[in-house]
C-alpha positions as CSV (number, residue, x, y, z in Angstrom):
1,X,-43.9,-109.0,-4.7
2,X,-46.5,-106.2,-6.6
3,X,-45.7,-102.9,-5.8
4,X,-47.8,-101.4,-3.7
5,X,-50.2,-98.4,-5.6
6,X,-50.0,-94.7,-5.2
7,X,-53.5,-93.4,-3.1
8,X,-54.3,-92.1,-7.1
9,X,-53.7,-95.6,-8.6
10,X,-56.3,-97.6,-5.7
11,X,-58.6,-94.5,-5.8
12,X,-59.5,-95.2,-9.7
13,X,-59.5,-98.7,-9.4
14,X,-61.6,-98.9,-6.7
15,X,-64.2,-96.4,-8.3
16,X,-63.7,-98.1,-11.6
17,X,-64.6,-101.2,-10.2
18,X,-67.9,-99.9,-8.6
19,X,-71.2,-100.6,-10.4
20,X,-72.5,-96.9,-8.6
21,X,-70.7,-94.1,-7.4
22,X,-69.3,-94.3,-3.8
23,X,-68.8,-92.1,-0.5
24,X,-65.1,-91.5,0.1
25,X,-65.7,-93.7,3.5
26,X,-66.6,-96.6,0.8
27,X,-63.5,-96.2,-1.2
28,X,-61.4,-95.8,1.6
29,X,-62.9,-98.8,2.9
30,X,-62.3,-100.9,0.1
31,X,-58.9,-99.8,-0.7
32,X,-57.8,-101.5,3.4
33,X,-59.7,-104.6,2.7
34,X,-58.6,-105.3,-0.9
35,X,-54.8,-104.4,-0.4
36,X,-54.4,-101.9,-2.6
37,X,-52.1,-99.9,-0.1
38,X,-49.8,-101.5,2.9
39,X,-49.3,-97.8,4.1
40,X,-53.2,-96.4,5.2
41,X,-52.1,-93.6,7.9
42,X,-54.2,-93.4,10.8
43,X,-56.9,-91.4,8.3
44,X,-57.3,-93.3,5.2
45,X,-60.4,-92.0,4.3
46,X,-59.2,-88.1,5.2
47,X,-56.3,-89.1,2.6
48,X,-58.8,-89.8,-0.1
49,X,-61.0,-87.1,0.5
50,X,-58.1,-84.5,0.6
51,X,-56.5,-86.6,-3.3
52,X,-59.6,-86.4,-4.6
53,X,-60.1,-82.9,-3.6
54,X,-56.8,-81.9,-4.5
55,X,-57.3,-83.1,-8.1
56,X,-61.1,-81.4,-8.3
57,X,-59.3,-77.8,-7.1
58,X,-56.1,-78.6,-9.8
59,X,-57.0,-80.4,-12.8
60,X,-58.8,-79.5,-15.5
61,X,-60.9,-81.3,-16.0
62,X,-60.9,-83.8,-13.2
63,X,-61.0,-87.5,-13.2
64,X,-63.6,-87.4,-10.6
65,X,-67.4,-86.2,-10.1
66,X,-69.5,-85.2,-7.1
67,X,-72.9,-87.2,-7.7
68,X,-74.3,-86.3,-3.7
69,X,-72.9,-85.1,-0.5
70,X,-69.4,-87.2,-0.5
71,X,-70.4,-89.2,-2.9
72,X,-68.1,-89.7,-6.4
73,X,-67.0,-91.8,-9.7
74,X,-64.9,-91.4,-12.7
75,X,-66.0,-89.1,-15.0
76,X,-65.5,-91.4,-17.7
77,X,-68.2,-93.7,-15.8
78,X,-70.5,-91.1,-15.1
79,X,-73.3,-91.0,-17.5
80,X,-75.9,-89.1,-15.5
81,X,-75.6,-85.2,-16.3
82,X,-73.9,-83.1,-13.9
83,X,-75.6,-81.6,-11.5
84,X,-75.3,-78.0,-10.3
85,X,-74.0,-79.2,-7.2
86,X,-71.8,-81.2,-9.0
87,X,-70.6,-78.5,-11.4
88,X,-69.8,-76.0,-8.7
89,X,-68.0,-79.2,-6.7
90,X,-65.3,-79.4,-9.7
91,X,-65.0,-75.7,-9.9
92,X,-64.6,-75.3,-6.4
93,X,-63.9,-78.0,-4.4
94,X,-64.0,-77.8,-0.1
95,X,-61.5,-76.5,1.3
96,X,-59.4,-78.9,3.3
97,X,-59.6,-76.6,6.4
98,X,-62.3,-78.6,9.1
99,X,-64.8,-76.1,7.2
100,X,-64.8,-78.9,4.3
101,X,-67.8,-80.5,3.3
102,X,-68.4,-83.5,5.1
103,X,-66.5,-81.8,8.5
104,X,-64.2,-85.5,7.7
105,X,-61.5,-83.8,10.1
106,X,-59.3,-80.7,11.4
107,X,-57.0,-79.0,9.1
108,X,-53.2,-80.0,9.2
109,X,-52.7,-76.6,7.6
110,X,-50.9,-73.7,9.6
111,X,-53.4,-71.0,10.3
112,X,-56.6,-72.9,9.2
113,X,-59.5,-72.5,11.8
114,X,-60.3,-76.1,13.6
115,X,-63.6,-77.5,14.4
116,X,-64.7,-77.6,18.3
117,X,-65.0,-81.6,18.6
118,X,-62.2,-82.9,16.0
119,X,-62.7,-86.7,17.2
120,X,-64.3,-88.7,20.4
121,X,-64.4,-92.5,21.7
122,X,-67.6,-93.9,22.7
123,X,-68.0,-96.0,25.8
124,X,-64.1,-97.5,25.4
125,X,-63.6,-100.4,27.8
126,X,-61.2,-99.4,31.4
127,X,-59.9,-103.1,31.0
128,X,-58.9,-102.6,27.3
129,X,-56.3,-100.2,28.4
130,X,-52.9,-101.3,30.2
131,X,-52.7,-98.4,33.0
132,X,-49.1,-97.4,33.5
133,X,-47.1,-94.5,34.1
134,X,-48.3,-93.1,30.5
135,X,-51.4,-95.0,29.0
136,X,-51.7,-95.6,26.2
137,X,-55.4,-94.8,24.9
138,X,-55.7,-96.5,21.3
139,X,-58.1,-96.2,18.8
140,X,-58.6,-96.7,15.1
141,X,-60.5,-94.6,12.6
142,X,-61.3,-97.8,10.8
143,X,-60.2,-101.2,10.5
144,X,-56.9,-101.6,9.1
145,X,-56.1,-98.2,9.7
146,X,-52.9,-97.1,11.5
147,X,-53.8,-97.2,15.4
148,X,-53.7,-93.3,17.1
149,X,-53.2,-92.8,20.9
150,X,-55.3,-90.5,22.3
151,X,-52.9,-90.2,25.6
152,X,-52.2,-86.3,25.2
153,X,-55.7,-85.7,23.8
154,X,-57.1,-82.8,25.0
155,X,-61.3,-82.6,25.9
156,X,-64.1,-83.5,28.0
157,X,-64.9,-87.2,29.1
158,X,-67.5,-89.3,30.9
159,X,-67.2,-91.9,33.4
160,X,-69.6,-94.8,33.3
161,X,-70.8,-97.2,35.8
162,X,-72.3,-100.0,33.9
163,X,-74.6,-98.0,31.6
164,X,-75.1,-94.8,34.4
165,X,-73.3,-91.9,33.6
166,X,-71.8,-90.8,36.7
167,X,-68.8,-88.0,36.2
168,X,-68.0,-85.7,34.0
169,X,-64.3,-84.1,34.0
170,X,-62.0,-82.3,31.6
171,X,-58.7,-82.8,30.4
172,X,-56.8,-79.0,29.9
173,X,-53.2,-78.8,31.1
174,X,-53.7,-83.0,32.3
175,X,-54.4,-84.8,29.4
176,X,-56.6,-87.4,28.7
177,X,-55.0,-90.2,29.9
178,X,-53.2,-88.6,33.2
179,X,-56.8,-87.6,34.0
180,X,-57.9,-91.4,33.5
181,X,-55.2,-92.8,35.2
182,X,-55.7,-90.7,38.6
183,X,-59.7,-92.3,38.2
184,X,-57.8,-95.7,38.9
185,X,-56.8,-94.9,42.3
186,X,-58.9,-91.6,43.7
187,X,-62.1,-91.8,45.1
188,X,-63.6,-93.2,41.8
189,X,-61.5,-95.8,41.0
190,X,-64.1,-98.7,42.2
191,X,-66.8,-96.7,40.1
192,X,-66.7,-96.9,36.9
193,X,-65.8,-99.3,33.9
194,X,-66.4,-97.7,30.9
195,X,-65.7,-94.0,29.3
196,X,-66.1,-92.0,26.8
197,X,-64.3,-89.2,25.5
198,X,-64.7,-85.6,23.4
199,X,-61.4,-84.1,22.0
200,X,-60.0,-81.2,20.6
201,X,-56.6,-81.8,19.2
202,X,-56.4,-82.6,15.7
203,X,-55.3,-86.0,14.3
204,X,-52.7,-86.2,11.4
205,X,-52.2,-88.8,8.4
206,X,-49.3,-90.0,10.4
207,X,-51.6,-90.6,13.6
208,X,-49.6,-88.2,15.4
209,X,-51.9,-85.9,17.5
210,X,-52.2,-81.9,16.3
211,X,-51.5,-78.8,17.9
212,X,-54.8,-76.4,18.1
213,X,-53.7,-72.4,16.7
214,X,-52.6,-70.4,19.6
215,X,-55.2,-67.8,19.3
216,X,-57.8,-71.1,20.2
217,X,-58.8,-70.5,23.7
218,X,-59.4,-74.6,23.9
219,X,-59.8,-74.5,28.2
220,X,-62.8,-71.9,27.6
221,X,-64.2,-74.3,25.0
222,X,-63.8,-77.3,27.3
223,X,-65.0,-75.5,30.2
224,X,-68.4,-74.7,28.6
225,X,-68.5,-78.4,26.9
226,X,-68.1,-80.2,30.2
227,X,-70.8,-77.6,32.0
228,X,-73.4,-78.3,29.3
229,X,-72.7,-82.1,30.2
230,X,-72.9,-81.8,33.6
231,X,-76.2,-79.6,33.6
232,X,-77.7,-82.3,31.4
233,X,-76.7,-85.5,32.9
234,X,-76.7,-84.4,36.4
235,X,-73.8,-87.3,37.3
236,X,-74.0,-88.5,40.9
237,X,-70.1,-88.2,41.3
238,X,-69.9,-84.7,40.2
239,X,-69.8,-82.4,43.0
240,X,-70.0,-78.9,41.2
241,X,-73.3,-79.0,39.0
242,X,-73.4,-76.6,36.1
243,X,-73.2,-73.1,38.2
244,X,-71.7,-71.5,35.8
245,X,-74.6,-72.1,33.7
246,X,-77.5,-70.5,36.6
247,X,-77.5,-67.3,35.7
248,X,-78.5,-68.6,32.1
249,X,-81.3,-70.7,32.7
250,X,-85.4,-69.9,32.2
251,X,-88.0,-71.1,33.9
252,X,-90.6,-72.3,31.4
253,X,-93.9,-70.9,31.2
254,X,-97.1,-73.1,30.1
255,X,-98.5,-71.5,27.2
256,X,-101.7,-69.9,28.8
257,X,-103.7,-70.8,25.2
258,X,-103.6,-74.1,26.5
259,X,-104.9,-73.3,30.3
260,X,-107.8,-71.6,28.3
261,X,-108.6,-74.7,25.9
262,X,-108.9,-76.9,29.2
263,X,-111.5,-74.8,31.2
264,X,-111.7,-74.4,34.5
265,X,-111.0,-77.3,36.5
266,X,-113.6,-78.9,39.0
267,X,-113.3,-78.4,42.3
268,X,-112.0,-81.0,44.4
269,X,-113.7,-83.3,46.4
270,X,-111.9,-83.6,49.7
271,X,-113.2,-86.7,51.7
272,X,-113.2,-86.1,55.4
273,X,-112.4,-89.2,57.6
């Protein structure tokens, strides 16, 4: 049986292959459908943004070029000049902190700063999801990719009915999926048949969900998330509206240049029966 390639090893092939330089999504793609690697993770194409980064930030010189916004080749390929971008992306690659360049994902580093949304489902399918004592909420970052299950996940999430929108909740100290699973029997649970989801919690190479840095007031953050939704959507099945949001909102004003550029308006012509 061939032995299976280091993440190295399918990265160059794949990008040696190419006839044009390709986004890490692309390589990441291409290294799952070819199989290059058994062993993907639940984030193959985090893993080869953070090689290839990892190689920009230690080697000298580095295999690999920037030639746009996530976009790379060999640098034995590459006969276009390098750019200034591209220059100052080998001498200082992004950080692999959720601050990198293309915002790919969380860090997995202790102490790094995490991004608000760090990954969401869109419109998953009730049916799709065998509801037990602890669902399981599955998804994949691509296909091929190691499935993660978004049961613990922590967030905001809306409850469709057919395509209508019609509640909005959060998931703090119940996660996710205990919040889901009490929609199956409470006074929603003949309402809705789709949802989507907005989460918090990082998700790690091994598809294993994160923890958020304990200084990360994550309920505040999910609080204001699901009032912005609320005030937005205005669901039906939502019984508190956005209040905390009232003492925020404006009243728009016309702009009175335009009342001006119309004239004055003719009287009206009330007919009398």
């Amino acid at each position: 049986m061939a032995r299976e390639l280091t993440w190295r090893e399918a990265i160059d092939k794949v990008l040696a292959a190419a006839a044009t330089p390709l986004h890490y999504k692309e390589i990441a793609t291409k290294i799952v459908a070819d199989g290059l690697r058994i062993s993907v993770g639940a984030t193959p194409a985090a893993t080869v943004y953070a090689r290839i980064c990892a190689s920009m930030k230690h080697e000298s010189p580095s295999p690999y070029v920037r030639v746009g916004k996530g976009t790379l080749a060999l640098a034995s390929a590459s006969s276009a000049p390098m750019s200034i971008d591209t220059v100052a992306a080998v001498r200082e690659p992004p950080l692999l902190d959720g601050k990198s360049l293309l915002h790919e994902g969380p860090s997995e580093v202790p102490g790094k700063r995490c991004d608000i949304v760090t990954s969401f489902g869109v419109c998953w399918m009730r049916d799709a999801i065998r509801w037990n004592a602890v669902p399981r909420l599955l998804g994949m970052r691509q296909l091929g990719s190691a499935p993660v299950d978004f049961n613990r996940q922590a967030g905001v999430y809306l409850l469709y009915d057919g395509r209508e929108v019609v509640y909005i909740g959060r998931a703090t100290e119940r996660r996710l999926g205990e919040q889901l699973l009490g929609h199956t029997f409470d006074r929603m649970a003949a309402r809705w048949d789709r949802f989507s989801w907005f989460g918090l919690l990082p998700v790690l190479e091994n598809g294993q969900l994160g923890m958020l840095p304990a200084d990360y007031d994550a309920s505040r953050v999910i609080l204001v998330l699901q009032t912005i939704l609320i005030e937005a959507l205005e669901p039906r099945l939502n019984r508190a509206h956005g209040d905390d949001l009232s003492r925020l909102e404006f009243i728009q004003r016309e702009d009175p240049e335009l009342k001006r550029a119309r004239g004055p308006r003719p009287p009206s012509r009330l007919r009398w029966q």
